[in-house]
C-alpha positions in Angstrom: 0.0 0.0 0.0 1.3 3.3 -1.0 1.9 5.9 2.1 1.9 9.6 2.4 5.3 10.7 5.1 4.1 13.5 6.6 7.0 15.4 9.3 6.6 17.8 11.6 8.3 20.3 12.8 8.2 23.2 15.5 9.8 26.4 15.8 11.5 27.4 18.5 12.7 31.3 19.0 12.9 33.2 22.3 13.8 36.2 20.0 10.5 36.4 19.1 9.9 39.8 18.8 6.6 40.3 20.8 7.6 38.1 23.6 8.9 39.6 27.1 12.5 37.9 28.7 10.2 37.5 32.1 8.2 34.7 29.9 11.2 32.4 28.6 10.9 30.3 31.4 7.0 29.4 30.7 7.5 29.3 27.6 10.2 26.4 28.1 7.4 24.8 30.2 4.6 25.4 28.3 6.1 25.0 24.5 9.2 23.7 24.5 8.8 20.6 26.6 5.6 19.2 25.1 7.6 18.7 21.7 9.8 16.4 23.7 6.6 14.6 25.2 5.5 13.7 21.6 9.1 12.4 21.1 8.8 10.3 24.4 5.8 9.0 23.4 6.7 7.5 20.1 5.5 10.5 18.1 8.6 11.3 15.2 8.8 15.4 15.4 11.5 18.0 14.6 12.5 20.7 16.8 14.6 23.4 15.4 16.1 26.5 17.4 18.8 29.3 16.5 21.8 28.5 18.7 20.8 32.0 20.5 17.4 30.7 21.8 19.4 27.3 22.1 21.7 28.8 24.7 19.1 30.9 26.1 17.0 27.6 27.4 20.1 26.1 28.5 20.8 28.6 31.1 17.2 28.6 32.1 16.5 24.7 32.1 19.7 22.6 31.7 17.7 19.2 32.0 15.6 20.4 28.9 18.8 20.3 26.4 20.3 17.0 28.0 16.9 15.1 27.3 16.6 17.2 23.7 20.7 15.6 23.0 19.4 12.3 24.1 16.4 11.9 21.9 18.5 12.9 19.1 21.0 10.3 20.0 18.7 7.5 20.6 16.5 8.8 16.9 13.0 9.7 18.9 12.9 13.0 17.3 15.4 15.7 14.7 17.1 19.0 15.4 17.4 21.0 12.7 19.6 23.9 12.9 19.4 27.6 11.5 22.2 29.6 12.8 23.3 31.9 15.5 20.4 33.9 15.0 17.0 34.3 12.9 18.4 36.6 10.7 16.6 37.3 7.2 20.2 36.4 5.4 19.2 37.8 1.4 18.9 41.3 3.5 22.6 40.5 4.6 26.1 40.4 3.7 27.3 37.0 2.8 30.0 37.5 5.6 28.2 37.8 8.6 25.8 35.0 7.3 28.9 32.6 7.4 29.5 33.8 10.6 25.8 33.1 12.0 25.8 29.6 10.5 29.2 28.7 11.6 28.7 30.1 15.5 25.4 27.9 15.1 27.4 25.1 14.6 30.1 25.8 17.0 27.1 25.8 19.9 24.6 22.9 18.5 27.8 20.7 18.9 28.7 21.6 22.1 25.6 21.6 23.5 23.5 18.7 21.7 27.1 16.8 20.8 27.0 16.8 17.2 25.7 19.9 14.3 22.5 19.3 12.2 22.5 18.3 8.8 19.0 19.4 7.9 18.7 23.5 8.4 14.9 25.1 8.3 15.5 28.6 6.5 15.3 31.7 8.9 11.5 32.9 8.4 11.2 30.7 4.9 13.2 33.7 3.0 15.5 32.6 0.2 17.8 33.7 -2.1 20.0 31.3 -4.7 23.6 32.7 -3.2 22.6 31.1 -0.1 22.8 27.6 -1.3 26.2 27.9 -1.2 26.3 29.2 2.5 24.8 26.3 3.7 26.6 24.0 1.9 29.6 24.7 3.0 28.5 25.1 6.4 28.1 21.4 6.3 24.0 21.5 5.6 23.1 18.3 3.3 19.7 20.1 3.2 17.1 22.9 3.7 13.7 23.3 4.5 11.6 26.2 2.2 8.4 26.8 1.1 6.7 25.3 -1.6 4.5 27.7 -2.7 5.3 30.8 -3.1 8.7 28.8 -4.5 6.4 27.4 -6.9 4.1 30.3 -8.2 7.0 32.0 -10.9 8.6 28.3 -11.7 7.5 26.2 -14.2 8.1 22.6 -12.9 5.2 20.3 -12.2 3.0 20.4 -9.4 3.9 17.2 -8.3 7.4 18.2 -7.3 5.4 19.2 -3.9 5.5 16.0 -3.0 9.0 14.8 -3.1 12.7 16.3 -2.2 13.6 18.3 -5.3 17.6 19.8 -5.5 17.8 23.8 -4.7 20.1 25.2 -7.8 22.9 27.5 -6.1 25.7 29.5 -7.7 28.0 26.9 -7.7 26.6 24.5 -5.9 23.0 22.6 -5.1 21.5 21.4 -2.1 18.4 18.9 -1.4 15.5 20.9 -0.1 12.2 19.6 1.6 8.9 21.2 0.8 7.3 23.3 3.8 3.7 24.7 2.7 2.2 27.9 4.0 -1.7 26.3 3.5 -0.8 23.1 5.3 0.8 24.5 8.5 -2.0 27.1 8.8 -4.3 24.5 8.2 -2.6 21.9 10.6 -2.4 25.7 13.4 -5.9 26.4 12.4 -7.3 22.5 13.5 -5.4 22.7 16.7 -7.1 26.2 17.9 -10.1 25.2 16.7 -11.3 27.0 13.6 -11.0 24.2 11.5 -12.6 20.9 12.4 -10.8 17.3 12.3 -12.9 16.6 9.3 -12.1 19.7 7.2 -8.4 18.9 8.4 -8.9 15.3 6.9 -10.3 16.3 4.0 -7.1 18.5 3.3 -4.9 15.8 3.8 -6.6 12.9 2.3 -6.5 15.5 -1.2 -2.4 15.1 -0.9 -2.8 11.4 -1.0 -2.3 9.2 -3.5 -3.2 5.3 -4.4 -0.9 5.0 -7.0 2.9 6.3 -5.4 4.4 7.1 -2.0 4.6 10.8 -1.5 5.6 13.1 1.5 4.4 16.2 2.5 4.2 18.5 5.5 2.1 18.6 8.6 3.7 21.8 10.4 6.8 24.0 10.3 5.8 26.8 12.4 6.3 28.4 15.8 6.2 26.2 18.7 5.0 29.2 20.7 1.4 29.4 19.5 0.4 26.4 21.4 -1.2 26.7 25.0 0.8 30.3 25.0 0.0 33.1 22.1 3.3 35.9 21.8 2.1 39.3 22.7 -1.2 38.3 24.2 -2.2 38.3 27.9 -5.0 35.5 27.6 -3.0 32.3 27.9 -4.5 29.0 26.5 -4.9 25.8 27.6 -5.3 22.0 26.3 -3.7 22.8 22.3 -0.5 20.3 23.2 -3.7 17.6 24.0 -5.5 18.4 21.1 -2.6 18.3 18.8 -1.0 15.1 20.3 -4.8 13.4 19.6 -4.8 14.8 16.0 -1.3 13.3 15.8 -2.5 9.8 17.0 -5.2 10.4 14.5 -3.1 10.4 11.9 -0.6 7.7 12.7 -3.3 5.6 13.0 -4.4 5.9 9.8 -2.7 3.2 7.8 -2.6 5.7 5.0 -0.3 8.0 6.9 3.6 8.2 7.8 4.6 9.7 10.3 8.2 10.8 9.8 11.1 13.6 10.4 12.7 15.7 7.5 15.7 13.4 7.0 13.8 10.5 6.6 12.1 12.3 4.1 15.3 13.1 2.6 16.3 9.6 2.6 13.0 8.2 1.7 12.5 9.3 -2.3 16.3 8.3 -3.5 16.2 7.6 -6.8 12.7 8.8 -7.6 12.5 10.3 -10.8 10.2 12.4 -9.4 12.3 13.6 -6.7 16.2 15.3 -6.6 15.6 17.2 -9.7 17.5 20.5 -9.8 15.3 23.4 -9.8 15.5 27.3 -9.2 13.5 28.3 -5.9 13.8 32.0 -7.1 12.6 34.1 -9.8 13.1 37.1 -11.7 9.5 38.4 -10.0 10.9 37.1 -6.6 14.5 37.1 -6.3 14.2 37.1 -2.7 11.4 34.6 -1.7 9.1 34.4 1.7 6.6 32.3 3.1 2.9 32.6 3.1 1.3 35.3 1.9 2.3 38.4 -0.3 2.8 41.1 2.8 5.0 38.7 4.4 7.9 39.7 1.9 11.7 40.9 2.8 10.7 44.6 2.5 9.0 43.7 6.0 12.7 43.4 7.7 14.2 46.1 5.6 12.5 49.2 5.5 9.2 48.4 7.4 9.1 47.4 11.2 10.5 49.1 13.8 12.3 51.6 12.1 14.3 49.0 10.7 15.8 51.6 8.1 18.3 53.0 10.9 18.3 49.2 12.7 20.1 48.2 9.5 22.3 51.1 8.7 23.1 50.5 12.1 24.4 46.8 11.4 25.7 47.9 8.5 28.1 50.5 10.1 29.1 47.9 13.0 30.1 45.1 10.0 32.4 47.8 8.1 34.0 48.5 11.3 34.4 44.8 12.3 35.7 43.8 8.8 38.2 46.7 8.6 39.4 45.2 12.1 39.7 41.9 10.8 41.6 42.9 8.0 43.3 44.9 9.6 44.7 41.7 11.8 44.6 43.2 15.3 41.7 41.6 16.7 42.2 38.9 19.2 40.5 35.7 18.6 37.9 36.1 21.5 37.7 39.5 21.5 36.7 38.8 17.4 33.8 35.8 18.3 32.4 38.0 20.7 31.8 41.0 17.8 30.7 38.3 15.0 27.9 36.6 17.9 26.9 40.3 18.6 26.5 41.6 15.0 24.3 38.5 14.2 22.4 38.7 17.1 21.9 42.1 16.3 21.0 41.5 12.6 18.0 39.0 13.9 14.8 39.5 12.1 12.9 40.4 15.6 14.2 43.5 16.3 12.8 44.4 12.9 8.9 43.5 13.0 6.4 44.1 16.2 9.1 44.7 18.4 8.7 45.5 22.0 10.2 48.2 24.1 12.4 45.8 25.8 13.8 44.7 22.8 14.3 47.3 20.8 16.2 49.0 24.2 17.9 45.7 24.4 19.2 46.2 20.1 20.0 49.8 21.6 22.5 49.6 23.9 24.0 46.2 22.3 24.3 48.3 18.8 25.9 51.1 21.1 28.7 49.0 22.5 29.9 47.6 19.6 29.6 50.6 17.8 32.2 52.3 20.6 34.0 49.3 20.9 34.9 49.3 17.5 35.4 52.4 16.3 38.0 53.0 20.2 40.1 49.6 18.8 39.7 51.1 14.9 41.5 54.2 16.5 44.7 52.3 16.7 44.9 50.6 14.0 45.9 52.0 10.1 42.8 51.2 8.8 41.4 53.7 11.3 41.4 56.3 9.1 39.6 54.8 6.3 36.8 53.9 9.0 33.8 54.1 7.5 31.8 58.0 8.2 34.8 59.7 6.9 32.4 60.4 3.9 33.0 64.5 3.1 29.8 66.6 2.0 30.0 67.6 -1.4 29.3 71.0 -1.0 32.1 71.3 1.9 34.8 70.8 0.0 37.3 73.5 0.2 38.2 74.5 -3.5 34.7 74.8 -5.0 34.2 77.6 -7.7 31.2 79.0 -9.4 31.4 78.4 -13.1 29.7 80.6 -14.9 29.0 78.5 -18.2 32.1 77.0 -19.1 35.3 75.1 -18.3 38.3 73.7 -19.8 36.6 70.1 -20.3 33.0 71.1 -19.7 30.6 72.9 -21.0 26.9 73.8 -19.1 24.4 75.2 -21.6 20.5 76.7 -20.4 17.2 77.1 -21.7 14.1 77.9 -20.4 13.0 74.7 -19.2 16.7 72.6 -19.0 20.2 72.6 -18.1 22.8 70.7 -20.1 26.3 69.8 -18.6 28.6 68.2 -21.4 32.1 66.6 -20.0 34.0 64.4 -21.9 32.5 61.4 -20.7 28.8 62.7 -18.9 25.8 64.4 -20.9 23.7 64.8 -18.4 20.3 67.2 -18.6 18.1 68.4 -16.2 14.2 69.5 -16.2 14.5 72.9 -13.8 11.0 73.4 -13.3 10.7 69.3 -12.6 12.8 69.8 -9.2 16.1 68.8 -11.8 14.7 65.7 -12.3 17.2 64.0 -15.3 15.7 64.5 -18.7 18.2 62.7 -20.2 21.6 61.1 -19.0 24.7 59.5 -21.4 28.1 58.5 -21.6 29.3 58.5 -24.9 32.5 56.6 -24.4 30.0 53.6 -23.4 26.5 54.1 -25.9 25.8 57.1 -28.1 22.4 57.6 -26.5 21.0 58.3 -23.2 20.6 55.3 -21.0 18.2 56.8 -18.1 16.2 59.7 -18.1 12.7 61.2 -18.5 10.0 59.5 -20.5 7.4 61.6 -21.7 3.4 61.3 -21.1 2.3 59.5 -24.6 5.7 57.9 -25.2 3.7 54.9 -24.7 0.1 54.2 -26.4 -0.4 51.4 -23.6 -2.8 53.5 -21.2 -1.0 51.6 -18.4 1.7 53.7 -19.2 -0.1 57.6 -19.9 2.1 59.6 -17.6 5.1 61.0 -16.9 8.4 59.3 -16.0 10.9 61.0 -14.5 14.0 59.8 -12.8 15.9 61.2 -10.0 13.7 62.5 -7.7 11.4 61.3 -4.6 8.2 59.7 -4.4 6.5 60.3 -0.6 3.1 58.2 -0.2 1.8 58.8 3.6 -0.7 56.2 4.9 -3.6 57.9 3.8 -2.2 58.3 0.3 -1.1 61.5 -0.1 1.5 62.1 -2.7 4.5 63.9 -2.4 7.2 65.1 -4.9 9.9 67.5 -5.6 8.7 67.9 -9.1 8.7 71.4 -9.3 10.1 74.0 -9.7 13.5 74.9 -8.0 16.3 76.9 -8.1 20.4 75.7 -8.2 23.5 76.5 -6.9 26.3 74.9 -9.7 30.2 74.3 -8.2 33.4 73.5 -9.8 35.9 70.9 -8.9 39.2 69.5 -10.2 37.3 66.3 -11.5 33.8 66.7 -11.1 30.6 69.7 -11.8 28.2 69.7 -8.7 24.6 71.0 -9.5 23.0 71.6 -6.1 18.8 71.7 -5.6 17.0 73.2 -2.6 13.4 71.9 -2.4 10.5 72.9 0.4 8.2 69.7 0.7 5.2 69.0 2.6 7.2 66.4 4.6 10.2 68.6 4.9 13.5 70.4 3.4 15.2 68.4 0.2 19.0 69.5 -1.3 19.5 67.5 -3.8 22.9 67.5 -5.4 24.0 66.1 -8.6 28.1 65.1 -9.0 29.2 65.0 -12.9 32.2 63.4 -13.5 34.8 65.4 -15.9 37.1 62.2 -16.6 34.5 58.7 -15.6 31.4 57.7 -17.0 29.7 58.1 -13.9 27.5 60.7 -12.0 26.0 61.1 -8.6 22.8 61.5 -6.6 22.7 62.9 -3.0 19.4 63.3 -1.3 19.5 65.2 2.3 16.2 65.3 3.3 15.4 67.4 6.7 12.6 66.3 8.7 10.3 66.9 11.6 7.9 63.9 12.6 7.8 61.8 9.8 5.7 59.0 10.5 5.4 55.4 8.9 5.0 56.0 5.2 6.6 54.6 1.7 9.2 57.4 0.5 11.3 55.9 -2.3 14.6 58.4 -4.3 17.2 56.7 -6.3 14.4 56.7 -9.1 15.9 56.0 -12.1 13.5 55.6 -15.9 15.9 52.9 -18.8 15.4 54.4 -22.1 14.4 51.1 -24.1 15.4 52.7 -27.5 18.7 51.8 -26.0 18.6 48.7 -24.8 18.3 45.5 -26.4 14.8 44.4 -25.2 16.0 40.7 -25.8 18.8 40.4 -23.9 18.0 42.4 -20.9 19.2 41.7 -17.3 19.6 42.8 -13.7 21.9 41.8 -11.0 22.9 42.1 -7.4 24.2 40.4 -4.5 21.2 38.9 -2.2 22.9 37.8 1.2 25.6 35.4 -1.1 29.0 35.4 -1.8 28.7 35.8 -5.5 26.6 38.1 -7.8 23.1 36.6 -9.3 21.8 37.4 -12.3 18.2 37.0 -14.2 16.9 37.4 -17.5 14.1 39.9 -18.2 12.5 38.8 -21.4 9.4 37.6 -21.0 8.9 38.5 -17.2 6.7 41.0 -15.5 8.5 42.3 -12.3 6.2 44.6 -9.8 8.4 45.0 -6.5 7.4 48.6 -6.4 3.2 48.0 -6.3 1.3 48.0 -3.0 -0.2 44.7 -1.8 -3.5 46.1 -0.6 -3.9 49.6 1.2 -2.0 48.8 4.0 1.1 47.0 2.9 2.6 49.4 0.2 5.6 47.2 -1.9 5.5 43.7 -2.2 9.4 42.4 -3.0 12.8 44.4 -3.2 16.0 43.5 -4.0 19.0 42.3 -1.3 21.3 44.4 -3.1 23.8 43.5 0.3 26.9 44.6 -1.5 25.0 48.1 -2.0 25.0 47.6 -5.4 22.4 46.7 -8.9 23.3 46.2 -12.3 20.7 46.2 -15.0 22.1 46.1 -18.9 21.7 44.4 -21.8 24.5 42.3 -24.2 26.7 45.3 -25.2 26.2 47.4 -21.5 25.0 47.9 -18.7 24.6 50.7 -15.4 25.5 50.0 -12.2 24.1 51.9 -9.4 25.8 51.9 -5.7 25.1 53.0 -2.4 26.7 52.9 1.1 24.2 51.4 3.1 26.6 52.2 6.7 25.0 55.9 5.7 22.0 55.1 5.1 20.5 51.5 4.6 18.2 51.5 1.1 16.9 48.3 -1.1 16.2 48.4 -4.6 12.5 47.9 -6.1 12.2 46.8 -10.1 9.3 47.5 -12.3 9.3 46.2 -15.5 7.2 44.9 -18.2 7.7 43.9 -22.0 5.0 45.8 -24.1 4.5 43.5 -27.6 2.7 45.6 -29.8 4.9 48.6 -29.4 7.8 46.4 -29.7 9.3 48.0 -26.4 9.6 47.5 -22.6 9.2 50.0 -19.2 11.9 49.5 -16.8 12.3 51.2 -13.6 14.2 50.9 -10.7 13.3 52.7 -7.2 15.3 52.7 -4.0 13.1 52.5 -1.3 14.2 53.7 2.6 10.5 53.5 4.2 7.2 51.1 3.5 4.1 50.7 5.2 2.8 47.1 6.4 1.4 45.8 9.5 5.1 46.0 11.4 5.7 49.5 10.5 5.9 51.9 13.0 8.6 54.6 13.1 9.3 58.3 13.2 11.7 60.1 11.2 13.3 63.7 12.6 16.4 65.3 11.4 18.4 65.1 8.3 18.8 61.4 6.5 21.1 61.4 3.6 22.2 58.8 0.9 23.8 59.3 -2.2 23.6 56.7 -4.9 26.2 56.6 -7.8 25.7 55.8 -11.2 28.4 54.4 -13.9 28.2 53.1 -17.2 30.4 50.3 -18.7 30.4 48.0 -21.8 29.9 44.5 -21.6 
C-alpha cells in the first residue's frame, strides 16, 4: 500500500519579537517541553532552534537540552539547525551570514554533541547565493516553502510531493517542501477553527493510491500552542489536542509519520524527486513564506524603524571587517563581535518589536559601535573607517562656473540645463525639481541610458504619464502624494574632476537638497538626497528613481543583478517576465518584493552594456525595487528601478526627525 510521510516540525525562537524575557521560562514549560513529550511518546517530530534561543533555554532549564541531545542520539525525534540567529540572510552580507551559521554550529555541537544536517531557512526567505552558505556550512539540506517557490517556476505540481535539488551558484543542495496552506491549516485545527474533518479532508486530497509521496504537517512556531506571543490570555489543552490529532493520523494506515531526514532519505532515486530546480525568480529574487505582505521589505525598511536598525548593522560590520583585516583583533575579542552583529541582525528587532527589545538592540548596537570604532583608533585602517564620507558642498576648492570650463561645457534654456564633459551628458528639467531629462556616456553608448520618459511615449494606457528619474516619491498612509517635481532653483560648483549642480526643495514632509556630481574624466555621476525632517511617520518614500530608455537597450537580452545575502553576484533574464516589486499589496502593505542588493550595489544592462548603481548602506540602509514589463505591440519595454528607505505594512511603525542622507552613484560600462 502506498503511504503519504508527513513530518513535523516546531519552531523554536525566544527572540521572538513580541515576547517579554520575564516569559522564557513558561514558555520552556509550556512550549518547548511538550515537543519532547511527543518524542517520548513514540511521536517522530522535529525541533529546530537558532543557537541564541538554544543557549538561552540552556541557562534557564539545563535538563531540557540533555533530554533534547538524548532523543536525538537515541532517533525519537530531529534537530534542525538555523544559525546563531534568525536573521533574514538575502537582506545581509554573505559574511556575517557565514559567521551566523558557523557560531550555530560551533554551539549545537557543544551543546547537543554533534551539528545538524537538515537546516529550516530563517522565516522561509530565500535567495539562490545562499545555497552555497549552507553548503559549506556542512548543511546536506534545507527546509523552504513550496509555494510561493512554486508560483513563478514552471516545474510540475507534483514536485510538492517529493525532495527536489535547490540550484545554487555553484553549488546545489536537497530541499524539503514546507507549505504555507498546510501548516496554517494543521495551526488552524489545533485552535479550533477548522474541524478534524475539514483537516482530513485536506490531507486525504495530498494522498495518492498510486505512489508514495511526502508532505508536511507543520513547520511553524512552537509558541502558538497553549501560550499566544504578545497576548495576555493564555490557553490551555492545544498540546492535548494536537497530540490526539497526531495519534489520529498515525493511526491511519494511510499516513507516515516521519522527520525531515527520513524524508530526505525516503525518495532516492525517484525520478520524481532530486531534480534541480530554481526556488527563485526574476519576480521574486528574494522569496518568503505565506502570503504576499509577508515579503523581505517587512525586515528592511518596514518594522520598527528598521531603516536605521540596519544602517546600524551595516556601520558595525564595516567596522568589524576593517578590524579583521586589519589583523589586530584577538580571537575572542573577534567571536564575541561576530555573535553580537548577528544577534543584532536577527529579524525580531525588525517587526512588532517591544520596548524591551528594541532598548535591548539599543545599547548592544551602542557598545559595539564604541567598541569598534576606540580599537579602529589604533589601528591604520582607522582612518579609512567608514563615516569619513566628506559633504560635497564642503569641499574647500569649490568655484562657481559661470558656463564653461576647460573640459565642460553647461548650456541653459528655459525649461533645461545641459552639462557636457568628456564622458557625462547629463540634462536636467528645472521646473521638474532637476529631475534628469536625459543622461549618457558616450564613451559607453551614443544615447542616453536613463532619463525622462514623456506622457504619450507609450500608447499602452497603463503607461499615460510622466516618468521622471531622480527624484522622490513620498506616499503617507492615507495616500497623499509627495514630490519634488517642481520648480527649484540651483546652486552649480566646480571641482578638479567633477561639476556639482545643487537643488534646494521645500516639501510637505520637509526640506530636500538635492545634489547632482558630474564626472569630468568617468562615465559616472551622482545622486545625493538630504532630506530634513520633523515627525515623519510610517510611510513609503522611495529616491534613487531611475527611468531605462528602451530605445537603448536590447529588449532581448536584458538583465539585472545584485548580490542577495551570497557570496557571489546573481543574475536573471528579463525577457518575458513582468516584475512589480514597487506596487502595493492592498492599502496597507505598500511594496511587495525588493531587492538584497547586500553589497549596496544593482546592475541592469543588456549584451553590449550595462549601469550599475551603488550605495553605502553604513550611511543610510536602502533596497532596490524593479518594475518592469515587455510591451508586444509597441515592440518596447518599461523598466524602472526605485530605492526604497521606508514602507508601510502591519510591522511598520517609526518616526523620522532630522536630516537622512544617501547618495547613490551611477556608472556606465560595456559588456
Amino acid at each position: 500500500m502506498h503511504r503519504l510521510h508527513l513530518y513535523t516540525l516546531f519552531h523554536c525562537n525566544l527572540a521572538f519579537s513580541m515576547i517579554e524575557r520575564a516569559s522564557f521560562p513558561s514558555i520552556v514549560q509550556r512550549c518547548y517541553w511538550p515537543v519532547l513529550r511527543l518524542a517520548e511518546d513514540d511521536f517522530p517530530v522535529a525541533i529546530e532552534m537558532p543557537a541564541w534561543t538554544l543557549k538561552e533555554v540552556n541557562s534557564i532549564d539545563p535538563s531540557f537540552v540533555l533530554k533534547l541531545k538524548e532523543l536525538w542520539r537515541a532517533g525519537k525525534c530531529e534537530f534542525v539547525g538555523s544559525g546563531y540567529s534568525q536573521a533574514i540572510f538575502p537582506l545581509i552580507p554573505a559574511e556575517v551570514n557565514r559567521w551566523n551559521l558557523e557560531l550555530g554550529n560551533k554551539h549545537y555541537q557543544e551543546l547537543l554533541g554533534k551539528k545538524p544536517e537538515v537546516a529550516l531557512v530563517n522565516e522561509q526567505t530565500f535567495s539562490r547565493g545562499l545555497v552555497d552558505l549552507y553548503k559549506k556550512a556542512g548543511y546536506k539540506t534545507i527546509i523552504m516553502d513550496w509555494n510561493n517557490s512554486h508560483k513563478y517556476n514552471n516545474y510540475p505540481k507534483e514536485y510538492v510531493y517529493f525532495p527536489q535539488k535547490a540550484v545554487g551558484n555553484i553549488k546545489d543542495i536537497d530541499v524539503i517542501w514546507s507549505h504555507s496552506i498546510a501548516f496554517q491549516k494543521f495551526q488552524r485545527c489545533v485552535h479550533g477553527s477548522v474541524t478534524e474533518e475539514e483537516y482530513f479532508d485536506f490531507l486525504n486530497s495530498h494522498y495518492s493510491p498510486t505512489e508514495d509521496r511526502a508532505f508536511v504537517l507543520y513547520t511553524n512556531d512552537a509558541e502558538v500552542f497553549d501560550f499566544r506571543p504578545g497576548a495576555e490570555e493564555i490557553r490551555t489543552g492545544e498540546w492535548e489536542r494536537l497530540k490526539a490529532l497526531l495519534a489520529k493520523i498515525k493511526a491511519d494506515e494511510r499516513f507516515l509519520l516521519v522527520t525531515p531526514n527520513d524524508v530526505a532519505g525516503a525518495f532516492k532515486g525517484r525520478h520524481k524527486a532530486f531534480n534541480k530546480i530554481s526556488l527563485e525568480s526574476p519576480e521574486t529574487p528574494i522569496v518568503c513564506k505565506k502570503q504576499e505582505k509577508y515579503n523581505p521589505t517587512r525586515w528592511a525598511v518596514a518594522g520598527r524603524d528598521s531603516v536605521h536598525v540596519n544602517t546600524e548593522c551595516y556601520k558595525v560590520y564595516r567596522n568589524i571587517k576593517a578590524l579583521l583585516d586589519g589583523g589586530g583583533l584577538p580571537e575572542h575579542t573577534a567571536d564575541e563581535f561576530k555573535e553580537t552583529i548577528c544577534d543584532l541582525w536577527g529579524s525580531d528587532f525588525r517587526s512588532n518589536t517591544i520596548d524591551e527589545k528594541f532598548i535591548y538592540f539599543q545599547n548592544k548596537a551602542g557598545w559595539l559601535k564604541m567598541e569598534t570604532e576606540r580599537l579602529l583608533k589604533g589601528t591604520p585602517c582607522g582612518a579609512g573607517a567608514p563615516g569619513s564620507f566628506q559633504y560635497p558642498g564642503d569641499k574647500a576648492d569649490d568655484t562657481v562656473i559661470n558656463g564653461a570650463s576647460a573640459n565642460a561645457r553647461l548650456t541653459k534654456t528655459d525649461s533645461s540645463v545641459k552639462i557636457i564633459t568628456d564622458t557625462v551628458e547629463a540634462e536636467f528639467l528645472t521646473h521638474k525639481g532637476f529631475a534628469l531629462k536625459s543622461l549618457a556616456f558616450p564613451g559607453v553608448f551614443d544615447k542616453p541610458l536613463l532619463g525622462t520618459l514623456a506622457h504619450g511615449y507609450y500608447d499602452d494606457i497603463r503607461l499615460g504619464a510622466d516618468f521622471f528619474s531622480g527624484h522622490i516619491i513620498h506616499v503617507s498612509k492615507d495616500g497623499k502624494k509627495t514630490t519634488d517635481l517642481k520648480g527649484a532653483e540651483m546652486q552649480i560648483e566646480e571641482g578638479a574632476d567633477n561639476l556639482i549642480i545643487k537643488v534646494h526643495t521645500s516639501l510637505d514632509i520637509g526640506t530636500l537638497t538635492k545634489m547632482y556630481d558630474v564626472s569630468r574624466t568617468k562615465p559616472s555621476i551622482s545622486v545625493t538626497y538630504r532630506l530634513k525632517v520633523n515627525g515623519l511617520v510610517a510611510s513609503s518614500l522611495r529616491l534613487g528613481i531611475f527611468t531605462f530608455m528602451p530605445s537603448s537597450f536590447d529588449k532581448d537580452t536584458l538583465w539585472f543583478e545584485t548580490v542577495n545575502g551570497g557570496a557571489a553576484p546573481e543574475r536573471f533574464s528579463l525577457k518575458g517576465r513582468a516584475l512589480s516589486h514597487d506596487e502595493p499589496v492592498s492599502q496597507s502593505v505598500s511594496a511587495s518584493s525588493c531587492l538584497g542588493a547586500t553589497e549596496g550595489w544593482v546592475k541592469i544592462g543588456d549584451k553590449d552594456k550595462s549601469i550599475k548603481i551603488s550605495t553605502d548602506k553604513s550611511r543610510l540602509y536602502s533596497v532596490p525595487m524593479l518594475k518592469f514589463m515587455e510591451l508586444k505591440e509597441e515592440d518596447s519595454f518599461f523598466l524602472r528601478l526605485y530605492h526604497s528607505v521606508g514602507e508601510v505594512d502591519d510591522t511598520a511603525w517609526w518616526v523620522w526627525r532630522g536630516v537622512n542622507e544617501i547618495t547613490f552613484d551611477i556608472s556606465a560600462n560595456k559588456e
